[in-house]
N, C-alpha and C positions, 0 to 999 in steps of 0.2 A: 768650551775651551778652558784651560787651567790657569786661570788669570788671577790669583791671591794678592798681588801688589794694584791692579787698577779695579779689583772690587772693592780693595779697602778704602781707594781712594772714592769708590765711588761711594759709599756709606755714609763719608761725611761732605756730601757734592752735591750741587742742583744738578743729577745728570738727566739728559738732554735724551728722552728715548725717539726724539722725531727729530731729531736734526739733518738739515739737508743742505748738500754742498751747492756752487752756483754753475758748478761745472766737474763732470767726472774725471778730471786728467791732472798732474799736478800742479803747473804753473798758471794755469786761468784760476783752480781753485784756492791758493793760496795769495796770488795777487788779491785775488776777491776778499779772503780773510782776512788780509794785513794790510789793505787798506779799506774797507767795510765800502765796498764797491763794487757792482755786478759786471762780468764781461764785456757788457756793452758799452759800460764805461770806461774799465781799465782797455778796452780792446786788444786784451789777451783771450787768444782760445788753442794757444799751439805751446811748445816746450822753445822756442825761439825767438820770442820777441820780451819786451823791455817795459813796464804798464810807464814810466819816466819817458821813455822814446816816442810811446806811440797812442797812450793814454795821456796823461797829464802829471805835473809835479805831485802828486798826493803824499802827504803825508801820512807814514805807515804807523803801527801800533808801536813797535819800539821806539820809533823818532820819536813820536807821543809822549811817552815816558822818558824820554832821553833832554826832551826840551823841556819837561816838569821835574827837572835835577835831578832823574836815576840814573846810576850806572847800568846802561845797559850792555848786556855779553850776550852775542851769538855763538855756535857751534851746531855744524852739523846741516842738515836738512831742514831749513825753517823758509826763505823763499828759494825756489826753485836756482840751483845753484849755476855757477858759469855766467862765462860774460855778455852773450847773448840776452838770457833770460835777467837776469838781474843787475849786470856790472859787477859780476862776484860778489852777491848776497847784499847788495844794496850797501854801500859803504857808509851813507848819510844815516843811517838808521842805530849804528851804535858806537858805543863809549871807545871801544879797544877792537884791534884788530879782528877779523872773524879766525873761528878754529873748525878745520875739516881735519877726520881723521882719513887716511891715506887707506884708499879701498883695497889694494894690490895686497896681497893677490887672490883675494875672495871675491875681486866684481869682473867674470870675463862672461863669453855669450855663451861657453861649451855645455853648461847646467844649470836647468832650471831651479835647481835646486841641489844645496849640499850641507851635510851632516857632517862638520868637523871637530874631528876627534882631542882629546883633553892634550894630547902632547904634542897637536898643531898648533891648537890659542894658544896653550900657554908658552910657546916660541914667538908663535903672530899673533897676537891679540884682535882679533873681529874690529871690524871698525866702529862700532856698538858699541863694544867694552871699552873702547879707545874713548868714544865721545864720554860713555858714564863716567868713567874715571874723570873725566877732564871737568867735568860738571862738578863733581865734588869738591875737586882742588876750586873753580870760581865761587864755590858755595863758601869755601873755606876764607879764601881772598874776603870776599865781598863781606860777607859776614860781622869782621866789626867794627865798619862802620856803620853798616844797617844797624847797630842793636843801641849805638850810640847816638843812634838819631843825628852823626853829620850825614849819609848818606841812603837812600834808599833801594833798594835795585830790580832791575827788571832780568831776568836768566831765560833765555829761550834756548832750550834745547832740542833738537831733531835730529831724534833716530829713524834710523833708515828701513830699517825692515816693520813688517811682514812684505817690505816691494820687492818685486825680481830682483833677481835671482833670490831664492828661498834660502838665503844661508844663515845656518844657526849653529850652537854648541850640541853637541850630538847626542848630549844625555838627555835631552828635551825630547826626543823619538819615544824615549821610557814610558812618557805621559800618555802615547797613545797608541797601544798595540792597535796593527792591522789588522785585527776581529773584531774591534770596536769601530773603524772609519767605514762609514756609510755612504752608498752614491746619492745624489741629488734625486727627490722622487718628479723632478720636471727635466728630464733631461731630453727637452723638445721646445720648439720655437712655441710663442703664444697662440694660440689658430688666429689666423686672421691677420695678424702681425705685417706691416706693411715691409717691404725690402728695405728701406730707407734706417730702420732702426734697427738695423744687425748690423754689428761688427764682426767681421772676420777673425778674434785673436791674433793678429800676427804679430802684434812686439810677443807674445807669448812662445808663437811658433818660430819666430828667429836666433830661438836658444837652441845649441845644436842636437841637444839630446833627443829636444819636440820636433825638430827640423828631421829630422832620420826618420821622424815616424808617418812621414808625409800628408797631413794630415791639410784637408784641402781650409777648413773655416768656414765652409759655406753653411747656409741654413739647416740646419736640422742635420749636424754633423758634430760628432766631437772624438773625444777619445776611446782608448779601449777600457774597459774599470781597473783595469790593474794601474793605467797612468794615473786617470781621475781619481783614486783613492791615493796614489804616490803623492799626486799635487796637494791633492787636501790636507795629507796629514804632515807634509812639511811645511804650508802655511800655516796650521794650527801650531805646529814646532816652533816657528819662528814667531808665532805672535805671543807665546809662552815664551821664549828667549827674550824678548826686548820686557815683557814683564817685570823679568827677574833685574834688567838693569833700572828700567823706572823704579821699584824698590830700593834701587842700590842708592837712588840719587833721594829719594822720599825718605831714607833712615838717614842720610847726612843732614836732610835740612830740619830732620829732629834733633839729631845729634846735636847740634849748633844751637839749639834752643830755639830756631825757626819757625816750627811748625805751626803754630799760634798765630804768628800775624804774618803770614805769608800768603797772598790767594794765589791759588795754584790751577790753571785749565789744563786739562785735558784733550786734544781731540786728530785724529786723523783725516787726510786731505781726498779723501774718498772713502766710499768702499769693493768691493769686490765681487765677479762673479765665478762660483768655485763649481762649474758646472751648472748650474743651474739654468734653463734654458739651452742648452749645452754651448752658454756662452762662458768665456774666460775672460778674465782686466778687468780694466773698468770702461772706459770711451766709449756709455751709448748712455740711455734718460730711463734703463729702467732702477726701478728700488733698489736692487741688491749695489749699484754701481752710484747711486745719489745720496743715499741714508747712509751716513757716517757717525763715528761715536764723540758724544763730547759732554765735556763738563767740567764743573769751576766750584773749585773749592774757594769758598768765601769766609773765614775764621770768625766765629760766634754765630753769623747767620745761617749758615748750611750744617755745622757740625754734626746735626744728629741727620741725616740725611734729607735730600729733597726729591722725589720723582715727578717730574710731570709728563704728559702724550701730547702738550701742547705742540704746534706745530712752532720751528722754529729754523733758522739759518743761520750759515758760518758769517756773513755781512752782521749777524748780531753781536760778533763776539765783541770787536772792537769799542762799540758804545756799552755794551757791558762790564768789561773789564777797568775803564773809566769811570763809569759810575760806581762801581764796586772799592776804586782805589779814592774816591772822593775827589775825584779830577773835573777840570771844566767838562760839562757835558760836551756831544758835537753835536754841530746844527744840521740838520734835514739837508742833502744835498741837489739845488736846487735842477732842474729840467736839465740842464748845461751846464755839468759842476768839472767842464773841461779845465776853467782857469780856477777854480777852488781849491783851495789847495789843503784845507780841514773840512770835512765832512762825514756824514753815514747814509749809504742806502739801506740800512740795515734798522734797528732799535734794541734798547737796553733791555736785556731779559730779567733787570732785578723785579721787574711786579711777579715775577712768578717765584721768588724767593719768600714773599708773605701771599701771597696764592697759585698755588703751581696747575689750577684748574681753570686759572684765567686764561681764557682763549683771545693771542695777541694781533693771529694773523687769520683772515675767513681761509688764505691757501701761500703756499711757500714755491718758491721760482729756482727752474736749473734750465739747462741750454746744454746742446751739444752739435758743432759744426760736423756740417756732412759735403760730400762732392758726388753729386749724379752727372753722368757725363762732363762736361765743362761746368755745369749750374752747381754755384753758392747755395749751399743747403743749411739752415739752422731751423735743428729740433727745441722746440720752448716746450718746456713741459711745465706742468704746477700738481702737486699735491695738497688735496683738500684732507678732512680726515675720513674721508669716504672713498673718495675715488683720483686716480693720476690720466689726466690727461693731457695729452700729447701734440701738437702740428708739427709738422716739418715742411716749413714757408721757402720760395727763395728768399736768397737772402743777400742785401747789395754789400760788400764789403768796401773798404776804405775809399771816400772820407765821408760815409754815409750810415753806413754799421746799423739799418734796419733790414728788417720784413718786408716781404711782398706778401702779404696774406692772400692776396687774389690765388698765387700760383703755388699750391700745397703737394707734395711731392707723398705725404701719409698723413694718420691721421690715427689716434689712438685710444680707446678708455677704458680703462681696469677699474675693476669696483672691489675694491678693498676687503668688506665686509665680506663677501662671497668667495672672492677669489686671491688673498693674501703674496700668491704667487706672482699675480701678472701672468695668470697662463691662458686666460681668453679676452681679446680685444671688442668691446661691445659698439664699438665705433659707428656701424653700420648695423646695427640692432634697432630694427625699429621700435621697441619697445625704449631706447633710449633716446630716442628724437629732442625729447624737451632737456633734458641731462646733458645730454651732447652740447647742445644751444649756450645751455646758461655758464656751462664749464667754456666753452669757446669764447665767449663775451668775459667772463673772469679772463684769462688767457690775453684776450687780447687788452683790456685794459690795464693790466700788467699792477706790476708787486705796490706803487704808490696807492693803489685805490683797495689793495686788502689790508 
């Protein structure tokens, strides 16, 4: 993909090539990020519930900084928006009102995706362009007092796209003639693969363009190549359109004399399946849908770039970004950190800023809720640097929010080294019997004990 503005960012950045979400869907994973708490904690796993409602008072990453004297400014997609999920973007969490830009009329269900034209933005401006814009004027705002040293400030910005519907500026198509988009060379379920870990696509399939093409979702089903190559290369469109506005916002905080003692992250609240599997979205535990991109520009310590493969998660970000700002660290959140109201399930990724070859975690944890029949189903899966393994337990929901390991619904192991895809499940290999065992026992003692 033609990504010139978040490679540059990425050259002077600890970026994160093994980072993994705690949940594939937007509001469990972003609950989890912005208050460095896993699902089970916050007891979000849907796009409707409230981690203050139904989790605990947690104090989130901008309150953080908001209670250490920054101005903090929201806009945009940062916790999952509306009043259900959040109480519209969590009100306690900053300085000044939030700012949404107004989607109409670029967000309806009829297309998956749209390519609009130079003399539609520039009458409607994209809600994108709306937020960058809006980013620069707070860059502009905020700025001198930051430089004055009365004030410091925290900017969290969230653009919306590459999500559904695929809408971008239409000259971003230019980047990618249709003789260059390739189909997926796995476009077939994993052998072996239990039922339990297939999504259907249907928030995909309820856009009416996909909706016409009656496409059932079932296993080992997908598109025709001409849609699958349409899809692709308007979400590669659109991931090069928000580029161009992260740029827009990364040359104003130069502009501004910024850039220097700014630490600036990076990172997206999943990632995607673009055929692969001939699965679409994200909502299941394999790679393509857990491994999302991130990284943190930290001024003097990162500048000339950092790479590391260590394994690592979005619950890091928060005690990182603390430590990086010279802020109270946060303490270890104990077994029952329901009435805690500061804490991290997560840890500081700066030891991998002076060795990025230090391995911090033996394996990394994500979740994803299922329903068999009437049975509560939660998939736990953990990635090691070798292999991803998989249970899907029942699972008791509220006011009990574990596993029943007794009653496993699948069961899953991909070996990394061999098979990169996830396209054969070695679960029932006898030749994996002990591997199985010692991943199940990680697995079940969960993320404190790696």
């Amino acid at each position: 993909m033609y990504t010139p503005n978040i490679d540059a960012l990425a050259k002077k950045s600890l970026l994160l090539k093994k980072a993994f979400v705690q949940q594939a869907l937007c509001n469990p994973s972003r609950s989890s990020l912005l208050t460095s708490r896993r699902p089970d904690t916050t007891h979000i796993y849907d796009l409707i519930h409230y981690f203050r409602r139904v989790g605990g008072n947690f104090t989130t990453i901008p309150q953080y900084f908001k209670q250490n004297g920054y101005m903090t400014v929201g806009m945009g997609k940062i916790f999952h928006p509306g009043e259900a999920a959040s109480d519209n973007d969590d009100p306690i969490s900053w300085s000044v009102p939030y700012f949404h830009a107004k989607s109409a009329p670029y967000f309806e269900k009829e297309h998956s995706w749209m390519a609009i034209p130079r003399s539609e933005y520039e009458q409607k401006p994209l809600p994108d362009m709306i937020l960058a814009d809006n980013a620069v004027r707070v860059l502009q705002t905020v700025a001198p007092a930051a430089k004055s040293g009365q004030q410091p400030f925290f900017v969290a910005v969230g653009f919306h796209k590459p999500h559904l519907p695929f809408v971008f500026r239409e000259e971003f198509l230019d980047l990618y003639p249709m003789k260059d988009i390739q189909l997926p060379d796995n476009e077939y379920a994993p052998v072996n693969m239990p039922d339990v870990a297939w999504y259907n696509f249907s928030y995909l399939r309820s856009y009416g363009d996909i909706s016409k093409l009656n496409a059932s979702g079932e296993i080992n089903t997908t598109f025709a190549p001409s849609v699958v190559k349409d899809l692709r290369r308007a979400y590669y469109s659109a991931v090069s359109y928000t580029d161009s506005l992260i740029g827009q916002v990364m040359q104003e905080l130069d502009n501004l004399g910024l850039a220097n003692n700014t630490i600036v992250s990076f990172w997206g609240d999943h990632g995607w399946e673009l055929g692969e599997h001939g699965e679409w979205c994200k909502h299941s535990n394999f790679e393509n849908a857990v491994h999302a991109p991130m990284m943190i520009h930290i001024p003097d310590s990162t500048d000339n770039g950092i790479i590391t493969e260590q394994l690592t998660e979005f619950v890091d970000l928060f005690p990182t970004l603390v430590e990086a700002a010279g802020l109270k660290p946060l303490p270890l959140c104990p077994e029952d950190s329901t009435k805690t109201i500061l804490c991290t399930e997560g840890q500081s990724l700066m030891p991998l800023v002076t060795n990025p070859n230090l391995p911090l975690k033996k394996a990394v944890f994500s979740q994803y809720p299922r329903t068999v029949g009437n049975q509560a189903v939660m998939g736990y899966t953990l990635r090691t640097q070798q292999y991803r393994y998989t249970e899907w337990p029942a699972f008791n929901k509220s006011p009990i929010y574990k596993p029943d390991w007794s009653r496993l619904y699948g069961i899953e192991l991909y070996n990394h080294t061999d098979d990169p895809e996830e396209n054969y499940n070695h679960a029932y290999d006898v030749s994996y019997v002990k591997i199985r065992a010692m991943l199940s026992s990680l697995l079940h003692n969960g993320w404190r004990h790696s």
